[in-house]
C-alpha positions as MATLAB code, in Angstrom:
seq = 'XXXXXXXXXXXXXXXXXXXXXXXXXXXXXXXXXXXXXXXXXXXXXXXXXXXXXXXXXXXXXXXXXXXXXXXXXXXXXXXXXXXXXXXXXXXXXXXXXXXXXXXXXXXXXXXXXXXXXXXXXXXXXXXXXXXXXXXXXXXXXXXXXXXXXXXXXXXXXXXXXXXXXXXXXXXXXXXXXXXXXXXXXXXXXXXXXXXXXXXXXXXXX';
ca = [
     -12.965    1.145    9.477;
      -9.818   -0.627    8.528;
      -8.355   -0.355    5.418;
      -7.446   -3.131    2.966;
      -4.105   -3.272    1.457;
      -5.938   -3.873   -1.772;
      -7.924   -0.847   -0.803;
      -5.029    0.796    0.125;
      -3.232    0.016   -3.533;
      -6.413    0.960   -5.334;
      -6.869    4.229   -3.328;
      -3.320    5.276   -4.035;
      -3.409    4.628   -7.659;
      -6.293    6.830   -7.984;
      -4.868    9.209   -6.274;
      -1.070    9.157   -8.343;
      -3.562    9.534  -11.199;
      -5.055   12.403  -10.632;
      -2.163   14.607   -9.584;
      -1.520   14.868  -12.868;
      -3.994   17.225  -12.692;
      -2.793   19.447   -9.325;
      -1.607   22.317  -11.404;
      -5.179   23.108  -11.632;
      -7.063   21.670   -9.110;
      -7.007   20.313   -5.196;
      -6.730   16.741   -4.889;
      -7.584   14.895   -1.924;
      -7.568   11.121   -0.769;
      -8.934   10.080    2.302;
      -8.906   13.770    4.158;
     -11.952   14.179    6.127;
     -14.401   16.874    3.532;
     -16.691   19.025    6.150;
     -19.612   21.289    4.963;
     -21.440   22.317    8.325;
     -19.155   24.518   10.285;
     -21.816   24.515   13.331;
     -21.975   20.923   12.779;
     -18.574   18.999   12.698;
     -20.410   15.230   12.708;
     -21.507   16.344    8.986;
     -18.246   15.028    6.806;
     -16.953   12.260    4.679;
     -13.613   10.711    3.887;
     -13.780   10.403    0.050;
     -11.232    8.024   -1.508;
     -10.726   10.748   -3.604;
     -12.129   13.915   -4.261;
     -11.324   17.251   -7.012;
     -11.446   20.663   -6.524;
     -11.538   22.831   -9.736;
      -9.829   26.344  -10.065;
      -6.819   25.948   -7.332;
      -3.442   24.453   -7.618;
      -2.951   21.672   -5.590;
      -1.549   22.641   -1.926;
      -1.039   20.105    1.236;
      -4.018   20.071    4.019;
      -5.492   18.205    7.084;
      -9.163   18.352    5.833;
     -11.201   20.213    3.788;
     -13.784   22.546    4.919;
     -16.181   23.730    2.172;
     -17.368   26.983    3.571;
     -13.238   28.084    3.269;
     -12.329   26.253    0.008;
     -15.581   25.388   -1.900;
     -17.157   21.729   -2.312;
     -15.509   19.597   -4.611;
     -16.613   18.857   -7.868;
     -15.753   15.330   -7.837;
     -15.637   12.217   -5.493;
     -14.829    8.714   -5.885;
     -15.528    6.145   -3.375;
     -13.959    2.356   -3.528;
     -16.372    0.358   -2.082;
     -15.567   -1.732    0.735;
     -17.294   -4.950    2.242;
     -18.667   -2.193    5.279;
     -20.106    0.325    2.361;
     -21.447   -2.539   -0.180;
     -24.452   -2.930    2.634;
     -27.869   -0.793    1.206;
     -28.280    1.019    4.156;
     -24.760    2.317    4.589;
     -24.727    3.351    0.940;
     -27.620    4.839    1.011;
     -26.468    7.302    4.256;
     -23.474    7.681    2.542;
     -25.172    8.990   -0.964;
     -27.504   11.210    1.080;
     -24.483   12.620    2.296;
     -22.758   13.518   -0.841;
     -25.664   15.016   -1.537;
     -25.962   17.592    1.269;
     -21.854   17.785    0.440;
     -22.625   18.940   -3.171;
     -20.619   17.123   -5.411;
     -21.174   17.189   -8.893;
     -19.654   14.023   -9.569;
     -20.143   10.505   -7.110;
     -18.342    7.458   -8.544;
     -18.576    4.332   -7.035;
     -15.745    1.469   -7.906;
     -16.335   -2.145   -6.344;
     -13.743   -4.026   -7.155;
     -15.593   -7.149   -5.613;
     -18.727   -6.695   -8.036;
     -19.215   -8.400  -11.177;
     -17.596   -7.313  -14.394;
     -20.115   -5.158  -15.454;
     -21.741   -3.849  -12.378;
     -18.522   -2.190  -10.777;
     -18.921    0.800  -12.068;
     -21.681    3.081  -11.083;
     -21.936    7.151  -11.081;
     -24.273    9.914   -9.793;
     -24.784   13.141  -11.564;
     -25.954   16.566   -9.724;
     -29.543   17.680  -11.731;
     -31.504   20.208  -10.327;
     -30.183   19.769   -7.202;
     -30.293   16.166   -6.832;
     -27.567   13.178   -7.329;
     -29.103   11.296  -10.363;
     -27.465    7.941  -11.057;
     -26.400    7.587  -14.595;
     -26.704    4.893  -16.714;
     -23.011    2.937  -17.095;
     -22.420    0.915  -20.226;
     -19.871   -2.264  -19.301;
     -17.452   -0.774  -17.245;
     -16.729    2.848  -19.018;
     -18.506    5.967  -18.440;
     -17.440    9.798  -18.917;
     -15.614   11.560  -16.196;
     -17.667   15.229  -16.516;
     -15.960   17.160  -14.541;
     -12.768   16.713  -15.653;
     -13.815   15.702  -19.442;
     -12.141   12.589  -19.708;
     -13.695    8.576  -19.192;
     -13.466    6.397  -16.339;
     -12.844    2.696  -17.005;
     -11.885   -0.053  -15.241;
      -8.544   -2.300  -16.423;
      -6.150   -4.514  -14.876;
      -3.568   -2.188  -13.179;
      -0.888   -2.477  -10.266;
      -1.099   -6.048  -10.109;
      -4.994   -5.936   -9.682;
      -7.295   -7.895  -12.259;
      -9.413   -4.783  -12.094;
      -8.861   -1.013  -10.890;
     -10.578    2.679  -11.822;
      -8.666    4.715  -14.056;
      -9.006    7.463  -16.111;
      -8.419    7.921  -19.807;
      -8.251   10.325  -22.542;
     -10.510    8.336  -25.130;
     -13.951    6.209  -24.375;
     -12.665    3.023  -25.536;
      -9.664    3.367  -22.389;
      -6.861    2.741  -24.773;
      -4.928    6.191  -23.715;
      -5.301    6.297  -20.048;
      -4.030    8.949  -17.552;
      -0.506    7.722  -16.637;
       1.029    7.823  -13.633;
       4.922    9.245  -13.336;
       6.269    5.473  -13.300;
       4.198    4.884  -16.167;
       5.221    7.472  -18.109;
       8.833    7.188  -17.272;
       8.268    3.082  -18.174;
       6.742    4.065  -21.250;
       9.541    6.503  -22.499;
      12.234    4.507  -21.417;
      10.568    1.670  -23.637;
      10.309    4.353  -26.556;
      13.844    4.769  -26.588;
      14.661    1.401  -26.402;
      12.956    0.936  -29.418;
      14.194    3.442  -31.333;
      17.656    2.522  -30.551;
      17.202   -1.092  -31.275;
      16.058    0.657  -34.742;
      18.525    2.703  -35.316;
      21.225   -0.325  -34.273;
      19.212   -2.531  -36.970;
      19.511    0.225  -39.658;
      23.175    0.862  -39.194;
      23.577   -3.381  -39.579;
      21.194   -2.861  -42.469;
      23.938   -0.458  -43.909;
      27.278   -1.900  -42.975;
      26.442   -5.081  -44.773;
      25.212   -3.386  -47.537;
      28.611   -1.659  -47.779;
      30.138   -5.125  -47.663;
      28.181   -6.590  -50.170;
      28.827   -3.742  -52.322;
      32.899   -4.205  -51.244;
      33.327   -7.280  -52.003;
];
């Protein structure tokens, strides 16, 4: 199916996100995952998916029997997935893929129904119960929420603390975000020395 460009900007955040974490694990976006090797029809295209234990290298697809299933997937719903029946082939896939993991962002949902996630117990993907729009992220022991990001009113991020307010930033966001740090303490350090000299004048005179 086509893609979106707001698809397309949503995917790609998620993805810039979680290379932060590709010194110890695979990241993939949009690769196709396969997990029958007598069966090639058997695969998915996660919008993202994580691989535990394995530095992040470049790859065409993933095939599980060679590299393991991935932990974690994340699909961003589009208008072709939001239909029951197509969501429901494409959970029974995840299933036979093994994930540990399934979230499920859709953007076009309501505030507080566009979040939902699926947990591996005994052997089956159970869906969790999600709170507003925060949940944990288990297998990499952080939270997904959903904030206004990249120009959208709402996108899925990750964060460091259940309330959202230290997220995961990407390498423009972090560069922004020192860049503004030492603005600051510049514009300090300029108001201290002003501070000082007209002290010294007032003293002076």
């Amino acid at each position: 199916m086509p893609e979106t460009k707001r698809h397309l900007e949503l995917r790609t955040l998620l993805y810039v996100v979680l290379k932060a974490f590709a010194d110890r694990a695979a990241i993939g976006s949009d690769q196709f995952v396969y997990w029958s090797a007598s069966d090639p029809s058997r695969c998915l295209a996660p919008d993202a998916f994580v691989r535990l234990g394995t530095p992040d290298t470049p790859f065409g697809s993933w095939k599980t029997w060679e590299r393991g299933a991935p932990e974690l997937a994340v699909e961003i719903v589009s208008e072709h997935d939001a239909e029951p029946r197509t969501w429901a082939e494409k959970l029974s896939k995840y299933h036979e893929l093994g994930v540990l993991e399934l979230v499920a962002f859709d953007p076009e949902a309501a505030p507080g129904q566009r979040l939902r996630v699926w947990d591996r117990i005994d052997d089956d993907l159970v869906e969790r119960v999600v709170e507003g729009e925060r949940s944990p992220c288990t297998v990499l022991d952080l939270h997904w929420v959903i904030v206004p990001a990249a120009g959208q009113p709402a996108a899925l991020r990750l964060a460091r603390t259940p309330d959202g307010a230290e997220l995961v930033l990407t390498p423009e966001e972090a560069e922004r975000r020192r860049a503004e740090a030492e603005q600051a303490a510049r514009t300090s350090a300029e108001r201290r020395i002003a501070e000082l000299e007209a002290e010294l004048r007032r003293r002076g005179g």
